[in-house]
C-alpha positions as CSV (number, residue, x, y, z in Angstrom):
1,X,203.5,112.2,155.0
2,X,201.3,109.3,155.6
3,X,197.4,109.4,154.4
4,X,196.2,109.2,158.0
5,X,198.7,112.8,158.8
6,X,197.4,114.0,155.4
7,X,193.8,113.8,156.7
8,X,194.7,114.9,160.4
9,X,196.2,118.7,159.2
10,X,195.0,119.0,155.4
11,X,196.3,122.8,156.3
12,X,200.1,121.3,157.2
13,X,199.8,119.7,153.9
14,X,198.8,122.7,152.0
15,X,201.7,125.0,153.4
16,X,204.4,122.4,153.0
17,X,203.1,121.7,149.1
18,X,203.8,125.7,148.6
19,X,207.5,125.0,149.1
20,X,207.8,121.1,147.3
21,X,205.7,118.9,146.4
22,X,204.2,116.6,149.4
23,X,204.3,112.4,148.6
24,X,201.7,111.3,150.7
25,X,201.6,106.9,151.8
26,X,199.6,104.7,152.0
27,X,200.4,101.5,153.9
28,X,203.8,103.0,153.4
29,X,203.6,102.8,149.7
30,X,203.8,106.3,147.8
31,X,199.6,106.8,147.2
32,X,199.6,110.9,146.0
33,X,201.3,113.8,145.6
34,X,200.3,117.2,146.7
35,X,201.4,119.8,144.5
36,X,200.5,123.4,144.8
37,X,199.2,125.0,141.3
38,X,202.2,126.8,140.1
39,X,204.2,123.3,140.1
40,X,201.2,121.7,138.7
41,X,201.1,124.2,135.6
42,X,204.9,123.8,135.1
43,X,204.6,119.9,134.7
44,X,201.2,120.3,132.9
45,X,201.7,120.1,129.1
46,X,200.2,122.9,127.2
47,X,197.0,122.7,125.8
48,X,195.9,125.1,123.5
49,X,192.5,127.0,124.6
50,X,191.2,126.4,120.6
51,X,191.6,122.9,120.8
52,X,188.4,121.2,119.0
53,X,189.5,117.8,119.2
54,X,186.7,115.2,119.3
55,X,186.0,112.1,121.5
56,X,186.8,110.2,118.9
57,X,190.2,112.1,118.2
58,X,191.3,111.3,121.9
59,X,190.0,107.7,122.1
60,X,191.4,106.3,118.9
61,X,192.7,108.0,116.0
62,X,190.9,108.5,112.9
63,X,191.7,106.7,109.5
64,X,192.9,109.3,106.5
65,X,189.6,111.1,105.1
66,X,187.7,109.2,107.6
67,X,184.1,111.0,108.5
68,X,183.4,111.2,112.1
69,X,179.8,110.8,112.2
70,X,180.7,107.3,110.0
71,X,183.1,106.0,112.7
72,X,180.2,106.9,115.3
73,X,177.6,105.6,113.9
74,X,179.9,102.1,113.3
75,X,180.8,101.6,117.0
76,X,177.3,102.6,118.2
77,X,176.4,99.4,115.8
78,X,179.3,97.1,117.4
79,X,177.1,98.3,120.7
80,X,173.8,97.4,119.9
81,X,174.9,94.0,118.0
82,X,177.1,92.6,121.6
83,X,173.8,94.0,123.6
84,X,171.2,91.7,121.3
85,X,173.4,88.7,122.0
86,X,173.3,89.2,125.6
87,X,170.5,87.9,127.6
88,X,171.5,88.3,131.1
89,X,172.0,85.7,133.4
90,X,169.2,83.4,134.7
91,X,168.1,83.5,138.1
92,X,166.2,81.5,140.2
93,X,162.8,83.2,141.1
């Protein structure tokens, strides 16, 4: 289904993505795909509902014994020293 059908019957869409998933173009180049929710659960790895993973845990992992707050506070500090060494651009008033 291209984009431009896609947008003309969203409804079409929906019913056909209850039977198999719907690849929808762009420019004829696969763009999205259309699933309904029980196909999008099955492909879906599980996540456990007690997960208490932090930012941190999910953007880089932490070295052994390593204190949260520590690596925090060390990147907020990487922050602040590349902002005082940037002083814009000039401009002509």
């Amino acid at each position: 289904m291209t984009a431009r059908e896609f947008n003309q019957s969203v409804a079409r869409a929906q019913r056909l993505a209850e039977e198999e998933p719907v690849l929808i173009t762009r420019r004829g180049e696969p763009a999205y795909v259309l699933l309904s929710i029980g196909a999008y659960e099955r492909l879906r790895p599980a996540v456990s509902t007690e997960d208490t993973r932090s930012f941190l845990d999910v953007i880089r992992p932490l070295p052994e014994g390593a204190d949260p707050d520590d690596v925090f506070g060390q990147i907020m500090d990487e922050i602040a020293a590349d902002r005082s060494r940037d002083f814009g651009r000039e401009t002509d008033l």
